[in-house]
Phi, psi and omega in degrees: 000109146323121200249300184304147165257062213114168180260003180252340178240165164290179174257149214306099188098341147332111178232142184253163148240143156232127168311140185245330175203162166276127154291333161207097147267156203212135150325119163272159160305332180271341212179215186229144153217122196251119179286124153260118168273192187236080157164161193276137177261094172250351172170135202313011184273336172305349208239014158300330170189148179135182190258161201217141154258142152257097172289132151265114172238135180231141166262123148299315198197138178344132208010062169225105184246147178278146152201110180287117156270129184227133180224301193226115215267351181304339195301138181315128169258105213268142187269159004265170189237144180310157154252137170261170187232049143006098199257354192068342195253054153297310180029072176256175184237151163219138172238114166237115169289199181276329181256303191235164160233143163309104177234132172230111161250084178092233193279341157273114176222181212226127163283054184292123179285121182266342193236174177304131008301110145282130188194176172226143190228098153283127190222124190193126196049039170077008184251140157254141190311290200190144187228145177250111195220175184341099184090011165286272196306168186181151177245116169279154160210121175280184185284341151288343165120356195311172153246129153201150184269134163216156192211156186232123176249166193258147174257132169311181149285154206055000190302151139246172206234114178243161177085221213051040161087188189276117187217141209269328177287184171343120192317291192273139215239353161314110178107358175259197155240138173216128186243138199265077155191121158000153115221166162223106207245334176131180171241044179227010169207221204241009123281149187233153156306286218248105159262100180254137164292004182240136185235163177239143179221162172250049181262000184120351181224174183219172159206134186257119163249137180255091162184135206269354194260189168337145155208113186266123153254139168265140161247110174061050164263308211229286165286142192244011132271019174204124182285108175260128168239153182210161166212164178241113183208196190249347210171129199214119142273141186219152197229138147267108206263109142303159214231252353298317178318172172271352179267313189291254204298006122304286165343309158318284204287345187239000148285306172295335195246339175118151182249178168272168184268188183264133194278128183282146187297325167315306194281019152251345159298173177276113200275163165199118178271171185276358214086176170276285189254023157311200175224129160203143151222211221253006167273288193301328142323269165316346141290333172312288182324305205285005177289305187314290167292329189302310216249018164053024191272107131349127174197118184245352174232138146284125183219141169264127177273165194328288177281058176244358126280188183265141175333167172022009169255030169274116019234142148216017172050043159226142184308114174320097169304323170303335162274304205236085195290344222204042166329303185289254217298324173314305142358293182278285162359296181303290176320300192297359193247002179100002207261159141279177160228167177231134179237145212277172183187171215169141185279014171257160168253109146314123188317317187291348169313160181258043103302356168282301176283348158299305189291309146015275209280329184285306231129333207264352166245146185322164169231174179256186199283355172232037171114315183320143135330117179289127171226142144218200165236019169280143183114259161207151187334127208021059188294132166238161182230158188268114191277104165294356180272349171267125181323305175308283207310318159323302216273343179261017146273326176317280193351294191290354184278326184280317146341318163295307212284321182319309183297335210100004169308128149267315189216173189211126190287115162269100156292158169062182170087044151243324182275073175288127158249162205243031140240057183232172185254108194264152163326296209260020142078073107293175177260154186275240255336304169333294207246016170282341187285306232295251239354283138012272204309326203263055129244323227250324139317299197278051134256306180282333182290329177309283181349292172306333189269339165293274188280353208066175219276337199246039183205033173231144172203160178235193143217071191284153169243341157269163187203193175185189198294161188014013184288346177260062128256038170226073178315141000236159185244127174254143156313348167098223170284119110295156161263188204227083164231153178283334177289340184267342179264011179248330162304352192271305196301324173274346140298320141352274154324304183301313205292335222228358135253047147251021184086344182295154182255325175280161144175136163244178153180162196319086177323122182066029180062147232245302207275121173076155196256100201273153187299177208283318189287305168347294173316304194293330184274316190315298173002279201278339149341280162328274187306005136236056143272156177338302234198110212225133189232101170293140193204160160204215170248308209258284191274122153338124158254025165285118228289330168327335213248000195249274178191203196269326178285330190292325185290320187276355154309293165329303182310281186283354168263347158309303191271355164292312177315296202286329187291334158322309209314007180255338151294328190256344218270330155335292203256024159246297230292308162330300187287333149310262195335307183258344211041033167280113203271153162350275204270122176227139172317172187261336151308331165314307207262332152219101191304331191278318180302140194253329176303331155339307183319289177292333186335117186227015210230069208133162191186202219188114166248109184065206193305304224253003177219144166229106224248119179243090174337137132235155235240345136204197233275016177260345147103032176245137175217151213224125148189177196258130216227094172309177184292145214115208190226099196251134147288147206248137186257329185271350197226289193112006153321102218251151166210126197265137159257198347298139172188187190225124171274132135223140176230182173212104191270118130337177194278332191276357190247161143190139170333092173223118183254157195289184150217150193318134182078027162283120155266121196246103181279144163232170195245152173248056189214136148241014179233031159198161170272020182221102163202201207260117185277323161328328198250125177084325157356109157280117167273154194236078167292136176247096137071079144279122172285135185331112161098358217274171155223107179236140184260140171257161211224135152244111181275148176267178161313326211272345184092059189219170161273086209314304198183167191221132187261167196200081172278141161233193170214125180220085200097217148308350177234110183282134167252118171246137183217141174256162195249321196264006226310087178344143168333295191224118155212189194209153166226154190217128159212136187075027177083346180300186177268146206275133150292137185251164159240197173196136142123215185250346185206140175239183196203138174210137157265098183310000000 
């Protein structure tokens, strides 16, 4: 939101306060607090009226500081609120002097000036970070009377602005607005499903504003040297998260916020839906599978689309019979073919549902403030939606999710649930402002804890589309609606990115796009994209994705990028493991992984899969793409082509190709199973070593399905020769270096001569 006209007046009925000096500051139990007044103090008749901030600074946890803006501090403290995950071992100090005061947590710390310039200086390793300085913080009242608190940090030369949730336009988000609400807008405009309030720079820091509601950011917008957030509230927190790194401050920030959970080794294979609006049944659905096999294309998930109920009853979770007369038993059918299944489900109740008048007579659905039921018909006719802050109502929403699992559902795309409305009455007197993001979290939990509570903790999964601030500890999140254009499949990738330095670890989206039937040469680049993502789906609206249905090559496009997927799988199930454990995500921009490259900043059409690939899509139908190849002796993983960077690629790929390069000092475990992703990674395991440097030692992990560690290989290189030693030793492995023909071993150590 734009308060200013310029950088020297407001904009028209706009009146600002700005702290002008400290009145005080004094160490809290918590922290530091400093009294600001918005006006000069020369003698105490001064000290009679006018508006004052209270800064509050806080550590939650070892380089991380809080800072509460407060101005009228009586106002309710209205829920719901993020939840956080506080660690205690903060041990911060605070000091105050005649000039300054002080807060230090772990390597950060935050500075308040007492006497002129008044400001705050983030300061870590003797660099400052960032700053809040005269006329940053500030109390807004628009020409409507609105209140709102805003605060400005200041940007460096060169600083860039990442996150802030999944958003489809340019990667580095300097010079945009981004206002923080829920919508369902497509993956073609300035709205997103998934709005997180927290951003990365690659100046050493992030930021979380702890807050669940609207949050307007100018980033380099309004002011072009400073990121401004505002809310419109009485009292606004923002935590500044250290780094230095952009992984080291993921890490962070997915500690404070919740990590994700690890996503089950099935659920990295390949799904295939019925579609949306197509026509299927239990025929058509079994000819898809058996095509599949017939044509030897690897599936380890089936999903059922909107209409595996009856028209206009979404949701009342019972099988469209006219279809599918044998639910239960169809199920079982499926399963015995290897498959899981997944079925699509949404937190609204259609009025022709027979759950409308239940949730009704309960209780269980929103109301408006003066009892009704909250309705409309976009969607589907007389849509009620289900209030999650009441406890019952969670648990008679599970139920019916637990019945399916009962039938044989494993799992469920939780759609929808952004067009939350905000003149309704919630159980528990949350504010609807409030709770139009958090939704997203309390419907997309009581979906994942059944599961969990169902299936156990490492064998649940969703495949959700809205979020919010700590919604990825529910794995996994698609990109939503796409068209099926090479321009909406290079926006899918930059929400994607954007999404996954917003704390997510997982993410997907729709092979060939969601909206429309993408052309054939289209369908083939889309493909090894999918399938080298976290998470990989044929999906489509209209139209069938089955490869068969393009032409022939598309099938065998499938074919080899399927089963590249599943012999990865002891290298990704690694770097998911990772993304638990650390919050370090899967998929990472290339700034992630080199923050020091400058060539780096911008990249969005390319990316880091896990530590060690590096993957660049292509985007047309000529197969030609250009991309950047940092510095080192990078390997082409499908050829052994080698290209020393730093340096700019342009290539020209077949359908059977896409850029995916080693990066220099890798050992890459390949699995010796290609046609599913869950089997024993360990037994038969190639290890692939790249361009080790004399002396160099990198340890492999080999993870099991259940997410544990099988064994850990331990390559060095010493001279001419690599020596790899195991702790745990497979039956059978192998090592290959540099593209050579692979060695085999047996026992804990092997010698290999170069």
């Amino acid at each position: 939101m734009k308060f200013t006209d310029g950088h020297w007046m407001m904009r028209k009925g706009v009146t600002a306060a700005y702290p002008v000096e400290v009145l005080d500051a004094s160490p809290t139990p918590e922290g530091l607090r400093v009294i600001a007044p918005t006006y000069p103090v020369r003698h105490r008749q001064d000290l009679q009226s006018g508006a004052v901030l209270t800064i509050d600074v806080t550590a939650p946890m070892p380089d991380v500081i809080g800072v509460r803006l407060t101005h009228h501090a009586g106002s309710a403290a209205n829920s719901p609120r993020f939840e956080l995950f506080p660690d205690g071992r903060a041990g911060a100090t605070v000091s105050v002097g005649d000039t300054t005061a002080e807060l230090t947590s772990g390597g950060l710390s935050v500075r308040a000036n007492l006497a002129e310039p008044w400001g705050f200086e983030f300061v870590a390793g003797g660099k400052v970070l960032t700053t809040s300085g005269a006329e940053d913080m500030a109390i807004m009242t628009t020409a409507e009377g609105e209140h709102h608190l805003r605060e400005r940090l200041g940007l460096g030369v060169g600083d860039a602005v990442y996150g802030l949730g999944e958003r489809f336009g340019p990667l580095v988000k300097n010079g945009q607005v981004v206002d923080i609400w829920n919508a369902d807008g497509g993956t073609s405009s300035e709205q997103a499903y998934k709005n997180i309030p927290f951003f990365l720079t690659n100046a050493g820091y992030g930021v979380l504003v702890n807050h669940p509601g609207p949050v307007s950011f100018e980033i380099g917008s309004e002011d072009v040297s400073r990121v401004q957030f505002s809310v419109g509230a009485q009292s606004m927190q923002y935590f500044v998260i250290h780094g230095p790194s952009p992984k080291e401050i993921l890490a962070r920030y997915t500690a404070l916020t919740g990590r994700p959970a690890l996503p089950p080794a099935w659920s990295f294979g390949l799904w295939l839906s019925t579609s949306f609006n197509t026509s299927y049944d239990e025929e058509t659905v079994t000819g898809f599978i058996e095509g599949m096999a017939e044509r030897d294309l690897p599936l380890s998930v089936f999903h059922f689309d909107c209409f595996w109920m009856r028209e206009i009853s979404w949701c009342d979770f019972q099988w469209d019979s006219r279809t599918f007369p044998d639910p239960r038993g169809m199920l079982t059918r499926l399963k015995a073919r290897g498959l899981r299944v997944c079925v699509w489900v949404n937190p609204y109740i259609a009025q022709r549902s027979a759950l409308f008048e239940e949730g009704m007579a309960r209780g269980y659905l929103l109301e408006r403030p003066n009892g009704d039921v909250w309705q409309w018909d976009l969607w589907q006719p007389g849509l009620a939606v289900v209030d999650f802050t009441n406890p019952e109502a969670r648990e008679w929403y599970a139920s019916k999710l637990d019945a399916l699992l009962d039938m044989g559902v494993d799992c469920f795309k939780s759609d929808f649930g952004e067009r939350i409305p905000t003149d309704v009455v919630y159980y528990d007197g949350s504010d609807p402002e409030l709770m139009h993001n958090y939704y997203a979290y309390l419907y997309n939990k009581t979906v994942f804890d059944l599961l969990r509570k169902r299936r156990g903790e490492r064998d649940a999964v969703v495949f959700a589309r809205t979020a919010t601030v700590g919604t990825q500890q529910f794995p996994v999140h698609w990109g939503g609606d796409s068209l099926s254009t090479p321009q909406s499949m290079a926006e899918s990738l930059r929400g994607g990115l954007s999404l996954t330095m917003s704390g997510f670890g997982f993410w997907s989206h729709d092979i060939g796009g969601f909206e429309g039937t993408p052309q054939t040469w289209l369908f083939k680049r889309w493909i090894p994209f999918g399938l080298l993502s976290s998470h990989s789906r044929l999906h489509g609206n209209y139209s069938y994705r089955v490869p068969w249905l393009f032409d022939e090559e598309a099938v065998e496009v499938l074919r080899l990028f399927t089963k590249l997927k599943a012999s990865l799988m002891p290298y990704l199930y690694q770097a998911a493991r990772v993304a638990h454990l650390d919050g370090v995500p899967m998929m990472r921009a290339m700034v992630v992984e080199f923050p020091d490259d400058p060539a780096c900043t911008h990249l969005d059409r390319q990316y880091l899969l896990g530590d060690d690939l590096l993957v660049a899509p292509v985007f047309a139908a000529d197969g030609t793409v250009d991309y950047y190849v940092p510095a080192g002796e990078w390997t082409h993983f499908l050829t052994g082509q080698r290209i020393s960077g730093p340096t700019w690629v342009r290539e020209r790929h077949g359908f059977d190709s896409v850029p995916l390069l080693v990066r220099p000092g890798a050992v890459v475990p390949v699995g010796a199973v290609d046609d599913r992703p869950e089997y024993d990674y360990s037994d038969g395991v190639t290890l692939r070593a790249y361009d080790l440097a004399d002396g160099a030692t990198v340890t492999t992990p080999i993870p099991t399905v259940s997410g544990d560690v099988a064994c850990t290989f331990t390559t060095t290189r010493r001279g001419d020769t690599v020596v790899v030693e195991v702790d745990v030793p497979p039956a059978r492995w192998r090592v290959q270096l540099n593209g050579a023909d692979p060695v085999d071993a047996t026992g804990s150590t092997l010698t290999v001569h170069i």
